[in-house]
Phi, psi and omega in degrees: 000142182267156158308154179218018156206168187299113199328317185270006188270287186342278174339328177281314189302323185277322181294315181288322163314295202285347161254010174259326145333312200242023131318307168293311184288331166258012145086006153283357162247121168242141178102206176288326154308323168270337164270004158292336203262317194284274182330345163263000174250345149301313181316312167299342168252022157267294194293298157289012145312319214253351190069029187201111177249126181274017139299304189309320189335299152331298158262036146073046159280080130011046169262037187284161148322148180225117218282000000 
């Protein structure tokens, strides 16, 4: 798959994962909110680890450099 997104989108991605982590991990998110937050801050350090968001796809989004 090519990548489709960017360094500073990654980045954002990873940043917003570890804190919504560590919201959960000191028990300021609880309940049903947290394991909805928690499952979108995996999603999010799955997709940027990996540089391919199967949201952007459908709509031919991009934010990598562009060749």
């Amino acid at each position: 798959m090519v990548k489709n997104m960017g360094t500073i989108d990654r980045v954002v991605r990873t940043v917003a994962a570890v804190v919504i982590a560590a919201l959960i991990v000191t028990g300021t998110l609880q309940g049903t909110l947290a394991v909805v937050l928690g499952v979108v801050a995996v999603m999010f350090l799955l997709t940027s680890l990996v540089g391919v968001c199967p949201a952007y796809l459908p709509f031919r989004i991009n934010t990598g450099a562009r060749k």
